[in-house]
DSSP file (Angstrom, degrees, kcal/mol; ACC not computed):
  #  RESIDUE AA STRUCTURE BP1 BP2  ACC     N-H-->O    O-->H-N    N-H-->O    O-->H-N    TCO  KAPPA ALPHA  PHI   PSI    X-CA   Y-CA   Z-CA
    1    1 A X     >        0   0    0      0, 0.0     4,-1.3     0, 0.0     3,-0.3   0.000 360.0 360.0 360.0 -21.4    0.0    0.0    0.0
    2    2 A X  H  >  +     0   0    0      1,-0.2     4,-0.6     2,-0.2     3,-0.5   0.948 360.0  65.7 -90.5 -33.1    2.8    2.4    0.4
    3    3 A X  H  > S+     0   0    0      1,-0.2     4,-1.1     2,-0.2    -1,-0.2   0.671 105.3  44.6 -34.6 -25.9    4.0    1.7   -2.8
    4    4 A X  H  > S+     0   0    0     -3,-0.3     4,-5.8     2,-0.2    -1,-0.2   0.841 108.4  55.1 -76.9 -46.9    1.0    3.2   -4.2
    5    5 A X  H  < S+     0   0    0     -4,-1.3     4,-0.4    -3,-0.5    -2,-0.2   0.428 110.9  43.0 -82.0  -8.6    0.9    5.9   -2.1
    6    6 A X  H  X S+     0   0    0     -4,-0.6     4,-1.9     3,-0.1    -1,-0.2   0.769 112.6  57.6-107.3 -36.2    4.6    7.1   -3.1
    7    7 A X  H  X S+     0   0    0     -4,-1.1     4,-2.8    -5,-0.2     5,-0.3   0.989 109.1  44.6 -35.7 -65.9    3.5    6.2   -6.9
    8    8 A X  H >< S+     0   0    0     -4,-5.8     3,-4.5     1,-0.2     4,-0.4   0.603 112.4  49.9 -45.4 -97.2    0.4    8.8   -6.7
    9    9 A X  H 3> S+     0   0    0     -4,-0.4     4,-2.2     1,-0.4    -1,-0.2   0.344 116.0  41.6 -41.7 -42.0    2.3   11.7   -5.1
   10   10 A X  H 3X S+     0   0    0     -4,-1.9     4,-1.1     2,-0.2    -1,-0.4   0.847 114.9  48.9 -68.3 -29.6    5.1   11.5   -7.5
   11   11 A X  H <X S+     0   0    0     -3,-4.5     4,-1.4    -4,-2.8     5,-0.5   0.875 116.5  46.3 -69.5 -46.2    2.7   11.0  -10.5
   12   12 A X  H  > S+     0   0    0     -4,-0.4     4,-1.3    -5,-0.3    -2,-0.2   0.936 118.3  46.7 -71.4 -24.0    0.5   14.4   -8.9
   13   13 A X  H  X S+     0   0    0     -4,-2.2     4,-2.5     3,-0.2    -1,-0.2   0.849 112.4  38.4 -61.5 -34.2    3.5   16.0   -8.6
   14   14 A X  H >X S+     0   0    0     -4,-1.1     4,-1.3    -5,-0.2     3,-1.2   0.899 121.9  53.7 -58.9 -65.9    5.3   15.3  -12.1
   15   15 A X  H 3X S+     0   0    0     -4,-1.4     4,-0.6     1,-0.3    -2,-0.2   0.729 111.8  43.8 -28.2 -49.6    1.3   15.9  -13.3
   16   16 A X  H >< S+     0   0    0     -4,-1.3     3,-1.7    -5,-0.5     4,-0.4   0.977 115.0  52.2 -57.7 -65.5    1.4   19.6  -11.2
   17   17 A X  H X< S+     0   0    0     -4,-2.5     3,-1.2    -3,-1.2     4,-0.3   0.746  95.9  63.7 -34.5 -50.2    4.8   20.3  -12.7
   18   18 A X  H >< S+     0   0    0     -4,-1.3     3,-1.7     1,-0.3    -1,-0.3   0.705  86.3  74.0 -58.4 -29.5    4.2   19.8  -16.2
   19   19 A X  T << S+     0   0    0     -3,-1.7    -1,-0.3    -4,-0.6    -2,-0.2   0.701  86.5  62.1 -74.9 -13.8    1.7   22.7  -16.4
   20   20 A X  T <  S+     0   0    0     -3,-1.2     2,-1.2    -4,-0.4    -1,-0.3   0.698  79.2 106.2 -88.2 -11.0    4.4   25.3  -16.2
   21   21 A X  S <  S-     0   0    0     -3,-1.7    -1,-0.2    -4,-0.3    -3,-0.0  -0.532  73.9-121.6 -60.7  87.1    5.5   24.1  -19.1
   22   22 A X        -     0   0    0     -2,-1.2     2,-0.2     1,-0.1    -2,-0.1   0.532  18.1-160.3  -9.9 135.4    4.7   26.5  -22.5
   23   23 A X        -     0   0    0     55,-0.0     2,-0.5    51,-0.0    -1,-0.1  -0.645  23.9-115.4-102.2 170.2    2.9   25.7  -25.4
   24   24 A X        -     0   0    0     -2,-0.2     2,-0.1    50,-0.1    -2,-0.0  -0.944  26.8-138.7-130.1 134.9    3.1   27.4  -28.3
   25   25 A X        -     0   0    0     -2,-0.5     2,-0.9     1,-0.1    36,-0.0  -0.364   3.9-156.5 -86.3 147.4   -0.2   29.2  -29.7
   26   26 A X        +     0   0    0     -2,-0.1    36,-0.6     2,-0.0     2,-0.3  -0.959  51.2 128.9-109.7 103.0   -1.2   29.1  -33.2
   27   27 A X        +     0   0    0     -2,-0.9     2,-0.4    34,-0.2    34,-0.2  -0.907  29.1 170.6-156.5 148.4   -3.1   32.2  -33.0
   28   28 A X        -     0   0    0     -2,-0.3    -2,-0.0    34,-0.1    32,-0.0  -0.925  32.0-148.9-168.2 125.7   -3.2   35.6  -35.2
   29   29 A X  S    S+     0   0    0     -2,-0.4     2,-0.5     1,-0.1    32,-0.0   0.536  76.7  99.2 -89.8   2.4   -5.5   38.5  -35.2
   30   30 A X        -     0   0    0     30,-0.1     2,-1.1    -3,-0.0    -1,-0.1  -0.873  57.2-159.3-121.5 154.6   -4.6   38.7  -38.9
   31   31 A X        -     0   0    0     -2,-0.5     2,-0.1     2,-0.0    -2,-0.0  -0.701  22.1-147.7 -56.7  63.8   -6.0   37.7  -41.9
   32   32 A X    >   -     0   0    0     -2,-1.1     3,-2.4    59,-0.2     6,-0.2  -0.380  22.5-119.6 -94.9 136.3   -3.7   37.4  -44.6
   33   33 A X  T 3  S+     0   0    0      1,-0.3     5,-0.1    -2,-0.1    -1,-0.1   0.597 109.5  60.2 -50.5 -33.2   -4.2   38.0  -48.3
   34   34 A X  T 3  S+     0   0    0     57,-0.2    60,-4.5     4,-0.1    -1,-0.3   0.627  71.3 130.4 -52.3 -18.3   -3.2   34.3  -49.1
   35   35 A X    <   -     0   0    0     -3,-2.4    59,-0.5    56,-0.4     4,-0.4   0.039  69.3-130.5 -40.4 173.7   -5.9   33.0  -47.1
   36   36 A X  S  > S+     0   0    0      3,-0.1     4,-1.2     2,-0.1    -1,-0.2   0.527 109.6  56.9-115.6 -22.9   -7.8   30.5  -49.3
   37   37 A X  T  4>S+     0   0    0      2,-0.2     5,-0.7     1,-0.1    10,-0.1   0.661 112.4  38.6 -68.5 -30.3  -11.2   32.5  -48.1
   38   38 A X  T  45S+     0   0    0     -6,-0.2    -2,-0.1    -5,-0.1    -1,-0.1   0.732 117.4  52.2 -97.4 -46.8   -9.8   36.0  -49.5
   39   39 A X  T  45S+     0   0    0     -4,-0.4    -2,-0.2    -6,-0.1    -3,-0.1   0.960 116.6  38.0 -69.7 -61.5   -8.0   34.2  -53.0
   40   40 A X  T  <5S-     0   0    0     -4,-1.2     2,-0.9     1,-0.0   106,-0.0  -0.469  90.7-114.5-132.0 152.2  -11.3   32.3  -54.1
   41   41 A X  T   5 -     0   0    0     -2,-0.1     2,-0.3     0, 0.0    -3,-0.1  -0.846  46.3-173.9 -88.6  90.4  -15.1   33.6  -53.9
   42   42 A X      < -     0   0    0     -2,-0.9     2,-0.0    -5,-0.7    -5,-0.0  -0.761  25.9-113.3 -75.5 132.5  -16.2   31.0  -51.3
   43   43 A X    >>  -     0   0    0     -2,-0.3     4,-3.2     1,-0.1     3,-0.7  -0.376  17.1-123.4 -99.5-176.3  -19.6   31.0  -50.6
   44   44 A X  H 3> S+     0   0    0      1,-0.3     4,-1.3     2,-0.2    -1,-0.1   0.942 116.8  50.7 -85.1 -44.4  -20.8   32.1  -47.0
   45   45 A X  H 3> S+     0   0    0      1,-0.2     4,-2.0     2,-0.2    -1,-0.3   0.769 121.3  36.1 -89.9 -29.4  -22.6   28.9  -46.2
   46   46 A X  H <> S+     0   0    0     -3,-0.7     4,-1.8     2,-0.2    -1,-0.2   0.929 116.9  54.5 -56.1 -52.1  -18.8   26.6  -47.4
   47   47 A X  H  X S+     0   0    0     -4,-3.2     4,-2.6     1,-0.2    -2,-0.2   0.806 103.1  51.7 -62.0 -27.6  -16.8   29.3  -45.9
   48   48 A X  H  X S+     0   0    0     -4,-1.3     4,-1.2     1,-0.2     5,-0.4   0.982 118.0  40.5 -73.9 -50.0  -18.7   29.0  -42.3
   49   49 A X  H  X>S+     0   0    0     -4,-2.0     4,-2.6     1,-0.2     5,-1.0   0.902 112.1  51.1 -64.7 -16.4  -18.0   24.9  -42.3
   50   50 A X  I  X>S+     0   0    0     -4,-1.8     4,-2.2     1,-0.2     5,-1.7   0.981 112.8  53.2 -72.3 -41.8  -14.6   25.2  -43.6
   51   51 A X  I  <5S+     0   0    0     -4,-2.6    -1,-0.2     3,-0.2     4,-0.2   0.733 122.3  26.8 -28.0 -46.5  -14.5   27.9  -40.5
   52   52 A X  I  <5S+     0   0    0     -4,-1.2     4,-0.4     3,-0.1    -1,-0.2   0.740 127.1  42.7-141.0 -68.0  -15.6   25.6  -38.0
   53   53 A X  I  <5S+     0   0    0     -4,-2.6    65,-0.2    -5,-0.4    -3,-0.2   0.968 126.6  16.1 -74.4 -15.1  -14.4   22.1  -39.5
   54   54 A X  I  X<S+     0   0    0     -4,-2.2     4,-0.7    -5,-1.0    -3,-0.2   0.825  98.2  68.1 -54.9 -71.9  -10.7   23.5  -40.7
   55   55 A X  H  ><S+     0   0    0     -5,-1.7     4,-1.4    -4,-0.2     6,-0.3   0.457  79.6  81.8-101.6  -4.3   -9.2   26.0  -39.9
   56   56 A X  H  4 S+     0   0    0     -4,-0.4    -1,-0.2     1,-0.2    -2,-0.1   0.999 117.3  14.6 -30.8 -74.8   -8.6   25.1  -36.5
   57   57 A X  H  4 S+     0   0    0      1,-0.2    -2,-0.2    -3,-0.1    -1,-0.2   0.667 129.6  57.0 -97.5  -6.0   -5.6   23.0  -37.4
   58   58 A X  H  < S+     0   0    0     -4,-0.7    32,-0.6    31,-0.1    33,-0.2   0.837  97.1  58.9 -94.3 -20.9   -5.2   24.4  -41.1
   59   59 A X  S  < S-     0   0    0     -4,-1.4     3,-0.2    30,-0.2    26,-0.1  -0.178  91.9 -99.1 -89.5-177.0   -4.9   27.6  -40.8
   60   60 A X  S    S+     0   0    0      1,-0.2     2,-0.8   -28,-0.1    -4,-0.1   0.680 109.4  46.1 -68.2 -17.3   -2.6   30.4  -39.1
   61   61 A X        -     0   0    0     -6,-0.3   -34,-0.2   -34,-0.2    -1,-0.2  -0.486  62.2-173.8-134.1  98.5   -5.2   30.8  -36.2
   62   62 A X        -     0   0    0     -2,-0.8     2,-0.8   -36,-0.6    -6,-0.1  -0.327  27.7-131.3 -92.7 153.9   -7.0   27.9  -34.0
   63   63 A X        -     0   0    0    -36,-0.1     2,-0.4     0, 0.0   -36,-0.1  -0.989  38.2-140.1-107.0 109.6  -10.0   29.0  -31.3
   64   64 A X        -     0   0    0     -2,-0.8     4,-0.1     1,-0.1   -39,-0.0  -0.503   6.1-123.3 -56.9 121.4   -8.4   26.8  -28.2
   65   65 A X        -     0   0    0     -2,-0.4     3,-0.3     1,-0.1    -1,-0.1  -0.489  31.3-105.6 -66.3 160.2  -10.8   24.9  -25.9
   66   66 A X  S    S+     0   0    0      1,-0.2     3,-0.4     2,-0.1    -1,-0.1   0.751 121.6  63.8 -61.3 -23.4  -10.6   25.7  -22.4
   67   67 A X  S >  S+     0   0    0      1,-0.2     3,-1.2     2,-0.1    -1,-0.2   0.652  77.4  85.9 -73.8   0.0   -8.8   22.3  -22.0
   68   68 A X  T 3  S+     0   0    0     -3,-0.3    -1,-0.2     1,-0.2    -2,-0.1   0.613  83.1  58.4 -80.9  25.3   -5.9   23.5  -24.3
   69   69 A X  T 3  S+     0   0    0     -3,-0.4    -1,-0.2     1,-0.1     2,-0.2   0.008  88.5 100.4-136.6  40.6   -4.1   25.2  -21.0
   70   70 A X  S X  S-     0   0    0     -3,-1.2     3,-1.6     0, 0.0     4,-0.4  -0.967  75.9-120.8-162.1  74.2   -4.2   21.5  -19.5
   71   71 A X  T 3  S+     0   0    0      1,-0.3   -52,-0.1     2,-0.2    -2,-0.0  -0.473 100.0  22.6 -50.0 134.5   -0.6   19.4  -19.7
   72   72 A X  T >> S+     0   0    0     -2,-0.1     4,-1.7   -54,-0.1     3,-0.5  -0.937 122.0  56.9-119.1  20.3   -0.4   17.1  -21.1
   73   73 A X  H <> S+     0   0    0     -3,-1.6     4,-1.0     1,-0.3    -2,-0.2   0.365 108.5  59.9 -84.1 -11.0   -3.8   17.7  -23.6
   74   74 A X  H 3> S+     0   0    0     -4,-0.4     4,-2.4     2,-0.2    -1,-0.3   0.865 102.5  42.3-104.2 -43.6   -1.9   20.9  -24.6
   75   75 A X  H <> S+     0   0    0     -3,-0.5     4,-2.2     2,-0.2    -2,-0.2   0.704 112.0  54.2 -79.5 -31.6    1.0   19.5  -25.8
   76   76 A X  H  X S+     0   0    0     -4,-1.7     4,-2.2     2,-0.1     3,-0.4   0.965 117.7  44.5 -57.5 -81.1   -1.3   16.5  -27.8
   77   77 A X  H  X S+     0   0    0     -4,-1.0     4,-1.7     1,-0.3    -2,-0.2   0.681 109.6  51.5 -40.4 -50.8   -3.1   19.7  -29.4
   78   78 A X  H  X S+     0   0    0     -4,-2.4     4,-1.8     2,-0.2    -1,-0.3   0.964 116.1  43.9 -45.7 -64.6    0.3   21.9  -30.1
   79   79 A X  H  X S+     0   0    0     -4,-2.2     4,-1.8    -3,-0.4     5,-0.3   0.824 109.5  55.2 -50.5 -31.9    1.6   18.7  -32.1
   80   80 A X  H  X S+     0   0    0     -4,-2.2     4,-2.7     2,-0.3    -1,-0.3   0.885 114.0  43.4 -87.3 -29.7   -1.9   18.0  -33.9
   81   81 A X  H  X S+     0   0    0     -4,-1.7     4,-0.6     1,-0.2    -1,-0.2   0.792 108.2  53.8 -65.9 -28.4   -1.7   21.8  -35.3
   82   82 A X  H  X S+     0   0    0     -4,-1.8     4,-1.0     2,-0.2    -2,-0.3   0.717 111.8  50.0 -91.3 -31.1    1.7   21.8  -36.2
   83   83 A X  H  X S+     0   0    0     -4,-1.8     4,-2.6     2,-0.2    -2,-0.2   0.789 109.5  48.7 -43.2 -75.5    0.8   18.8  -38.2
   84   84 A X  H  X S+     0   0    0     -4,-2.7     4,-1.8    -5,-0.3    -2,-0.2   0.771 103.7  53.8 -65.1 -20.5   -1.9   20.0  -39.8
   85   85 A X  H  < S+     0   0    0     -4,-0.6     4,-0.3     2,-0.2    -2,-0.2   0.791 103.6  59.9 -82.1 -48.7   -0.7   23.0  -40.9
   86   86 A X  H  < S+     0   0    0     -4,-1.0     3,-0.2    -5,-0.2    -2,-0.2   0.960 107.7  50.5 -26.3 -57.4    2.3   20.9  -42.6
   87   87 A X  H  < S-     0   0    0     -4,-2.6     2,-0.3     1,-0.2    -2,-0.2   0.991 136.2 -24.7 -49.7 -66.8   -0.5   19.1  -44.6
   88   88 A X     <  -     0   0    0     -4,-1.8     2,-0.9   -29,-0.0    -1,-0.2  -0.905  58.3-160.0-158.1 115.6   -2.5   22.3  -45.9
   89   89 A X    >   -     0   0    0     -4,-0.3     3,-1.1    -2,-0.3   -30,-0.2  -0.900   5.2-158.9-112.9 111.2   -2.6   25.9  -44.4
   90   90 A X  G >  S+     0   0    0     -2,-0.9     3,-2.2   -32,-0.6     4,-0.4   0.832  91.2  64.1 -30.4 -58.4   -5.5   28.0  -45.4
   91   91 A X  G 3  S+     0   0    0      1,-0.3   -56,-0.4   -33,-0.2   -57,-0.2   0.384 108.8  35.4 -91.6  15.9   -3.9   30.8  -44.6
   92   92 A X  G X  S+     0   0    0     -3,-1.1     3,-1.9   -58,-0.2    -1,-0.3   0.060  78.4 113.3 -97.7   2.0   -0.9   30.4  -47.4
   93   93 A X  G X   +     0   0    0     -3,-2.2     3,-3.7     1,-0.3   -58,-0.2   0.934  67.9  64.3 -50.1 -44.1   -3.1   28.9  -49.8
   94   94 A X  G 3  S+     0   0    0    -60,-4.5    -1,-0.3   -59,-0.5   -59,-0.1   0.754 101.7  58.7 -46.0 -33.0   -2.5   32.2  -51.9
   95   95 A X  G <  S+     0   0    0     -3,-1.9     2,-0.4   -61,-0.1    -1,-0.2   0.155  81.0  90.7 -64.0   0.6    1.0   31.1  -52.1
   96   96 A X  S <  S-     0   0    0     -3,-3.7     5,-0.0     1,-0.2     0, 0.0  -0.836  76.9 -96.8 -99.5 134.6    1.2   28.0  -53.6
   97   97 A X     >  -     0   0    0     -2,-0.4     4,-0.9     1,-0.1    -1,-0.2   0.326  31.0-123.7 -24.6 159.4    1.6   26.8  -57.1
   98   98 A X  H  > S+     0   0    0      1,-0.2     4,-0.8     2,-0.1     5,-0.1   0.901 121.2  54.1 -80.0 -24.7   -1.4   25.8  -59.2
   99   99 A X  H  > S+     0   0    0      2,-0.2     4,-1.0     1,-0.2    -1,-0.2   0.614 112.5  39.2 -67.2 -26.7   -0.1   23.1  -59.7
  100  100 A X  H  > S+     0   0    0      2,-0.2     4,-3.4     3,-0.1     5,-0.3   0.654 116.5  55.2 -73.0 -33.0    0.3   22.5  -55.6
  101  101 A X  H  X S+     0   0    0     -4,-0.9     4,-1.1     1,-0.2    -2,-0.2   0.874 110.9  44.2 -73.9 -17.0   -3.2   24.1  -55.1
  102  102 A X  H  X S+     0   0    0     -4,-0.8     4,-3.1     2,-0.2     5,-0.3   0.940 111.6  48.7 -91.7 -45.2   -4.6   21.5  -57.5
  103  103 A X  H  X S+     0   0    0     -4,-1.0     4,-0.7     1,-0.3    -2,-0.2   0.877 119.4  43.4 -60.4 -34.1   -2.7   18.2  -56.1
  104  104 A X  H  X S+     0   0    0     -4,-3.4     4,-0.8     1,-0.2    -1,-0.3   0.683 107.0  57.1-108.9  -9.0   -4.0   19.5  -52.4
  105  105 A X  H  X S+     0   0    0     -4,-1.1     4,-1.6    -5,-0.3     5,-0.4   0.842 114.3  46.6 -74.0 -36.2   -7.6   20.4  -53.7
  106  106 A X  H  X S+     0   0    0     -4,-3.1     4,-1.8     2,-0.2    -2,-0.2   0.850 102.7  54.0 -52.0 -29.1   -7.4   16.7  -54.7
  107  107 A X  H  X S+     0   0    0     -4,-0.7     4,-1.2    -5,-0.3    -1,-0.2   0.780 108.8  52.5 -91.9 -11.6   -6.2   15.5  -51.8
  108  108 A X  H >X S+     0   0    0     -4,-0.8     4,-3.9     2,-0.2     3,-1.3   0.990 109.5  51.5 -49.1 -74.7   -9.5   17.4  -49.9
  109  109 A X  H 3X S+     0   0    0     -4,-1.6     4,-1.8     1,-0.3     5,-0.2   0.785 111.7  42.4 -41.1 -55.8  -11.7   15.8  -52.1
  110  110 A X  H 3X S+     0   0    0     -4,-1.8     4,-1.5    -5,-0.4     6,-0.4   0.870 123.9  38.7 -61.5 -35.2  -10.2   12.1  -51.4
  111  111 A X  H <<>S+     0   0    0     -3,-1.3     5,-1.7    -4,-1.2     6,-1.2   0.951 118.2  44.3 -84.2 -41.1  -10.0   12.7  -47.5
  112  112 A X  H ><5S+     0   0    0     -4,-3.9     3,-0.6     1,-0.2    -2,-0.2   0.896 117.6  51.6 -80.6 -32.7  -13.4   14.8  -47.0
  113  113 A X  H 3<5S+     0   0    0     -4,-1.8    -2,-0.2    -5,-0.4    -1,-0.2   0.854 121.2  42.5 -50.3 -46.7  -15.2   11.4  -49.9
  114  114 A X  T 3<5S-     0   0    0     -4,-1.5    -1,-0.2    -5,-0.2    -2,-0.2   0.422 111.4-121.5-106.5  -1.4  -13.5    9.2  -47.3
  115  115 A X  T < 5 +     0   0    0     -3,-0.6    -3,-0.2    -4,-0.5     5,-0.1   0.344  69.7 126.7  63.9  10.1  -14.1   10.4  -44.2
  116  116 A X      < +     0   0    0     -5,-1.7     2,-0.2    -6,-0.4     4,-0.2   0.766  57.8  58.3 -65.5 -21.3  -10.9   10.8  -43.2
  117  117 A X  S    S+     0   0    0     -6,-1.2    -2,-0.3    -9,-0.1     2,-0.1  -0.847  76.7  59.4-141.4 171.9  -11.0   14.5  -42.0
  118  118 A X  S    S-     0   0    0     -2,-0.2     4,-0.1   -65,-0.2    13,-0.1   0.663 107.0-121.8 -65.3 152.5  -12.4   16.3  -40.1
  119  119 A X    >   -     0   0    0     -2,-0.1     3,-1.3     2,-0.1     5,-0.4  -0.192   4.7-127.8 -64.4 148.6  -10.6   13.5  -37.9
  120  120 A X  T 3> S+     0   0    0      1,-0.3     4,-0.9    -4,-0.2     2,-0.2   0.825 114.0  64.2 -56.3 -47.1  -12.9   11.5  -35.8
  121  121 A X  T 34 S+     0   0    0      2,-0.2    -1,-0.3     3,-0.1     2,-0.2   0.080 113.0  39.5 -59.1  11.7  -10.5   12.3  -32.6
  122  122 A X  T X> S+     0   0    0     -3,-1.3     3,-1.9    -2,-0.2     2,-0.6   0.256 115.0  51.5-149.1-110.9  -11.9   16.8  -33.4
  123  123 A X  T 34 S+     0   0    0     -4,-0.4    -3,-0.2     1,-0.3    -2,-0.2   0.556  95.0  72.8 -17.9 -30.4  -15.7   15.9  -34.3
  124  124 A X  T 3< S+     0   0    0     -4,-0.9    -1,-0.3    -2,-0.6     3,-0.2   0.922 120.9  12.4 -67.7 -25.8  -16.0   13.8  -30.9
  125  125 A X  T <4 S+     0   0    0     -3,-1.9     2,-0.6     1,-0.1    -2,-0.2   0.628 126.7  58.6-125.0  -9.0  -16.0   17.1  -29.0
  126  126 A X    ><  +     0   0    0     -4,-0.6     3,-2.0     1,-0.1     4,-0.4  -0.583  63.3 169.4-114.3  70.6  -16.5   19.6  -31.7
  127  127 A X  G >  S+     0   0    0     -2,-0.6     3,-1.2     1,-0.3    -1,-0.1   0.863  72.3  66.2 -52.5 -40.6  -20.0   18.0  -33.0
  128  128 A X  G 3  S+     0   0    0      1,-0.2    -1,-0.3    -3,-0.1   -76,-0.1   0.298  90.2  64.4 -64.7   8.1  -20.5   21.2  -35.3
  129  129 A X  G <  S+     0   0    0     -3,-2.0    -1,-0.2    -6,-0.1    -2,-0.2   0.781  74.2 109.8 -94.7 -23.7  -17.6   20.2  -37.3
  130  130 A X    <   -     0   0    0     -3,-1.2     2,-0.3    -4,-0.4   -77,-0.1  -0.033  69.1-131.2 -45.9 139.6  -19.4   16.9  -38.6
  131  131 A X        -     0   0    0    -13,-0.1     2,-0.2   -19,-0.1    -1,-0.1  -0.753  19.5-150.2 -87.4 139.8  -20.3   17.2  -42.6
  132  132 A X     >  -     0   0    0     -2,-0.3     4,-1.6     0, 0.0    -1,-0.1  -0.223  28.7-100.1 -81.1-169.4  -23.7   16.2  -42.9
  133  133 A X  T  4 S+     0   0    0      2,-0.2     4,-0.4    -2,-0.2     5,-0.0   0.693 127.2  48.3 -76.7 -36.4  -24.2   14.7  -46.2
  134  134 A X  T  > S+     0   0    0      2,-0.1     4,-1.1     3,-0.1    -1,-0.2   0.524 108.9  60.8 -97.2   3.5  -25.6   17.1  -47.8
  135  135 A X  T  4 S+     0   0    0      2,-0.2    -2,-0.2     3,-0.1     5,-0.2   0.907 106.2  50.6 -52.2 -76.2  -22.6   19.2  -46.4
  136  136 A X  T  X S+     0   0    0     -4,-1.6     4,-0.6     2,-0.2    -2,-0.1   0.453 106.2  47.3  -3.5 -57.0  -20.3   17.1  -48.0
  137  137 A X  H  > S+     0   0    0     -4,-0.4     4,-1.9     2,-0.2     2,-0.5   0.970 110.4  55.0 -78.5 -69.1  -21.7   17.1  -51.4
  138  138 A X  H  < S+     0   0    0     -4,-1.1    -2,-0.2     1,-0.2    -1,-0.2   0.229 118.4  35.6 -54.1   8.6  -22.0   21.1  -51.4
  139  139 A X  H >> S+     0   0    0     -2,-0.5     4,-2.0     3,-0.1     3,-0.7   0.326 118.2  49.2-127.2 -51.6  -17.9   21.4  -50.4
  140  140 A X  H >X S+     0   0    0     -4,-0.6     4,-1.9     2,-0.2     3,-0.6   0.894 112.0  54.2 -44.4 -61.8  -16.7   18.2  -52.6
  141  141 A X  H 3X S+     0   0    0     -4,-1.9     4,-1.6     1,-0.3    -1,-0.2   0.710 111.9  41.1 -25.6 -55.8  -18.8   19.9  -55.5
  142  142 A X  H <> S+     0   0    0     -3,-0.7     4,-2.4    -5,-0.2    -1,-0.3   0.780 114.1  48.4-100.4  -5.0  -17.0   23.3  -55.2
  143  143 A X  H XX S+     0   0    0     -4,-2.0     3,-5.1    -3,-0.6     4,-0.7   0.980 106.9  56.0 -61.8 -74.7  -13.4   22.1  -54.7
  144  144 A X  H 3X S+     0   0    0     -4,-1.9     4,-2.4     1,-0.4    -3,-0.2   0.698 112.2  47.2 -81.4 -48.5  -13.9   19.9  -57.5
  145  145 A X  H 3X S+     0   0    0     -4,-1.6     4,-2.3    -5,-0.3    -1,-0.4   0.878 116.4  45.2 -55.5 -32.0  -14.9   23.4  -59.4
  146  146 A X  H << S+     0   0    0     -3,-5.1    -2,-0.3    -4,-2.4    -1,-0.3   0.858 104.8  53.2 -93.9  -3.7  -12.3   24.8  -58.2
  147  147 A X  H  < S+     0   0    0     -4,-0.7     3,-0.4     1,-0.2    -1,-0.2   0.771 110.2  51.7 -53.6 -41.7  -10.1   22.5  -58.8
  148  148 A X  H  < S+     0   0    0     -4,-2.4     2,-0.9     1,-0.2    -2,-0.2   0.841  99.6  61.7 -30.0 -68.8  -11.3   22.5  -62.7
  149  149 A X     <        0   0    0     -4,-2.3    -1,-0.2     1,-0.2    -2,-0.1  -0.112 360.0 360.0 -94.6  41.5  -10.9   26.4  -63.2
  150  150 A X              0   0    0     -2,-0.9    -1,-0.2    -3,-0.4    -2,-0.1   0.091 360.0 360.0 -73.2 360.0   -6.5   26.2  -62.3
């Protein structure tokens, strides 16, 4: 039993510790002309889900949950941004080749057809990211156009 009891307190201690370790915020109060929202006439009803299912981890600026100032959930979150923005950032779209902008509107098309994004692990607590179906159709539809007019 004391074995236990020396386990916890060094595990609430490490656990206590951790939190004064920094993250680093993905966050920006601007808007930059590359944005993929500002380069293409997106329409308000696309732009709001791309808002909401997206541009958290694709873009230059994520809305944090309260939990994201919570070791070690902060540091999961940091990695999963940095990650996503690797894949495709919104807010450089303006900057990319057509020939890049066309290979990564493909690779939408295949992931959002397949369910792959938004990831199952972001839709479990952010239920307003979920494509309905008919969500779905109405963003595959216009990538595919815009994929077309590069």
């Amino acid at each position: 039993m004391r074995i236990l009891k020396i386990i916890a307190i060094v595990a609430l201690v490490v656990l206590l510790g951790i939190q004064f370790i920094p993250t680093e915020r993905n966050q920006s109060d601007i808007v930059p002309k590359t944005d993929f929202m500002l380069v293409h006439n997106v329409p308000k009803k696309i732009q709001d889900k791309l808002q909401v299912s997206c541009y958290d981890c694709h873009s230059n600026n994520t809305a944090y949950p309260w939990y994201n100032k919570i070791q070690p959930v902060a540091w999961f979150l940091e990695n999963h941004v940095k990650n996503g923005k690797a894949e495709l950032n919104f807010s450089e779209w303006g900057s990319l080749s057509s020939r890049r902008k066309a290979s990564k509107l493909q690779s939408i098309i295949k992931q959002i057809e397949s369910g792959e994004m938004p990831l199952n692990s972001y839709t479990l607590i952010h239920k307003d990211a979920k494509f309905s179906s008919e969500e779905t159709n109405e963003i595959i539809n216009f990538i595919a156009q815009l994929k077309d007019s590069l």
